[in-house]
N, C-alpha and C positions, 0 to 999 in steps of 0.2 A: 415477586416470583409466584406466589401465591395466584392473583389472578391471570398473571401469564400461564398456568396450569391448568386453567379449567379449561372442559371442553367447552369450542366455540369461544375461546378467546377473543376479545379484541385487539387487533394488529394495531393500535394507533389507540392513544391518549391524548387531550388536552394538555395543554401546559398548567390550564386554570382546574381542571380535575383532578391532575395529579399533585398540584397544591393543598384542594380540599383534601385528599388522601394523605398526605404527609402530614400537613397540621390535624387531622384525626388522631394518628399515630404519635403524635407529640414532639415532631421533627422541629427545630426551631430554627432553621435556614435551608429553607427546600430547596433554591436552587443552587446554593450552593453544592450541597449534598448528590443534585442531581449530573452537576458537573464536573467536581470532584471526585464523586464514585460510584454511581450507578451507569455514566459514560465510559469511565477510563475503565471498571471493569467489565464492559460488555453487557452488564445485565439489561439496559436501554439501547436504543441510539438516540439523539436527541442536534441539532442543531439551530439555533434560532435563525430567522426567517426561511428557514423554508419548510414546508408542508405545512403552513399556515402554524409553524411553533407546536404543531405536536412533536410527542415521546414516540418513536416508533418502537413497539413492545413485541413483533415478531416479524426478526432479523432474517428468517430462513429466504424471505424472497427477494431480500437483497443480496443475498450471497449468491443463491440462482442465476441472478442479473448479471453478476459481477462473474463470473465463472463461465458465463456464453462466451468471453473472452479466450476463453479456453478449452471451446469445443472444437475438438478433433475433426469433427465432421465437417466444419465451416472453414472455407480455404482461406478465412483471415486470419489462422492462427498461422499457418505455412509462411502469407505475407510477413505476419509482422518479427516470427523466426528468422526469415531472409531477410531480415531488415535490425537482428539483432537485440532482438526483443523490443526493439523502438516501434512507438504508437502516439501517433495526434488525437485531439478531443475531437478533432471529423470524422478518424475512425470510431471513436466508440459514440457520435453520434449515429452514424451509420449503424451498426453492431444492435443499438439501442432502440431505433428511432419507430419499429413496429409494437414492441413488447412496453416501451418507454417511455415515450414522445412528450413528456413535460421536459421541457430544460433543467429546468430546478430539479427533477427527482435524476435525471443522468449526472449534475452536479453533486450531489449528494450520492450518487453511488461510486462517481469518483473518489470523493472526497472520504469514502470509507473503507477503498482500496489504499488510498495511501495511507491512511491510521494502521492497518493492519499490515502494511511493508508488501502486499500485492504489486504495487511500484511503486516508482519516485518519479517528481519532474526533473525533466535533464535541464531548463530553466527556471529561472523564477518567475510566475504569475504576470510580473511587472512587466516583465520583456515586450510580451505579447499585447496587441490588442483584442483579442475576442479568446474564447474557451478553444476555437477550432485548431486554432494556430499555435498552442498551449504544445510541448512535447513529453513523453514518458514513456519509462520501463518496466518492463514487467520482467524480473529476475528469472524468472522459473520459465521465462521464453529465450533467455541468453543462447550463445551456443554453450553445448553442454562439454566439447573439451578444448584446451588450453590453443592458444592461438599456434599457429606450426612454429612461428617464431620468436616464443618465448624462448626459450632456451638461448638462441644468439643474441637474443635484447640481454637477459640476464646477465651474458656475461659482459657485456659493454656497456652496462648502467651501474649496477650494483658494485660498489664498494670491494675489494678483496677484504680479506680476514686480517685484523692484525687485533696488535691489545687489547686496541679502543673499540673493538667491537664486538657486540651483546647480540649473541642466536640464542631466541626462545623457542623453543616447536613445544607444540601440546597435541598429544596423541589421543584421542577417543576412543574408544572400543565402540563408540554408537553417535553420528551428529544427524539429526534430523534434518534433511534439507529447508525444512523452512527456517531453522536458522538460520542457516547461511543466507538464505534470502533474504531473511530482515537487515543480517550486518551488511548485505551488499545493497539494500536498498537505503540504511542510515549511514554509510560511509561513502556513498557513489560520490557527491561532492567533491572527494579528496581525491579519488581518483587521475591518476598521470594521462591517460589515453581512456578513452570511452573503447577502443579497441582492444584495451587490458582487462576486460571483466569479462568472464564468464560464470555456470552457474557453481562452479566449485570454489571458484577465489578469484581475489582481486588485486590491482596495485596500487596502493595509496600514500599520496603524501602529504603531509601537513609542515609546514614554514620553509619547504624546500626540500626538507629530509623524509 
């Protein structure tokens, strides 16, 4: 943190410099350390093969990147709202491909969207043959209220009340919506209808129930 401070930092580390650095310092497993907790808290980003295995040490212009996704001004945010906050790897090639144009560095700013619950993929990787064909959701593009026909789904799906059954509600006085975006982007999986998500809640089931 330290040299991410000074003026004129460098945006970018070595993978081999930031070892000299840490065996300095008396670190006795650097990469581990560097993937166990200078990744997972944010203070790097780091992923091996791409940008030739540097540390990327200042995030701000990846978030930039990542965030033109979500400019107001550009009629792709309207598309992909009408479309349910759904988006292909051709759109944000496109979105990307003036500001961007390495493959690898749009993979990686993917790839930093979904760590941070910005989306989920609506398939697995595997599905697909190319990045283009790849699908995702961006939560905070969902519709923002409940489907008109929640209320008669509810009452023809959901269980009635009796013994056997357990209502928790948990009241906030304050939930941040990027909460709710992260649980809606770690729980989409379970989801009954891709039609049941918006950005306030969701309906999910796990072994049927």
């Amino acid at each position: 943190r330290n040299l991410q401070a000074q003026d004129n930092a460098p945006k970018r580390m070595s993978l081999e410099a930031y070892k000299k650095i840490a065996n300095e310092l008396g670190v006795n497993e650097p990469e581990r350390e560097l993937e166990t907790w200078l990744v997972k808290t944010g203070v790097v980003y780091f992923k091996k093969g791409v940008f030739n295995d540097d540390l990327i040490l200042d995030q701000e212009w990846v978030i930039t990147a990542i965030y033109a996704l979500f400019d107001r001004s550009d009629t792709s945010i309207d598309e992909i709202r009408d479309n349910r906050g759904e988006f292909t790897g051709a759109k944000l090639r496109e979105l990307w491909k003036k500001d961007y144009p390495d493959h690898a560095v749009q993979e990686l700013l993917l790839d930093f969207m979904k760590r941070c619950d910005i989306c989920y993929e609506v398939e697995t990787e595997e599905k697909y043959p190319s990045f283009e064909e790849r699908r995702f959701v961006a939560p905070k593009l969902l519709p923002y209220e409940r489907p008109p026909f929640w209320e008669k789904f509810k009452e023809q799906e959901l269980p009635p009340h009796s013994d056997d059954t357990v209502e928790l509600k948990y009241t906030y006085p304050f939930l941040h919506e990027k909460v709710m975006e992260a649980i809606i982007a770690r729980t989409a999986y379970l989801a009954t209808q891709p039609w049941m998500l918006w950005q306030r809640a969701t309906r999910i089931e796990q072994d049927g129930e």
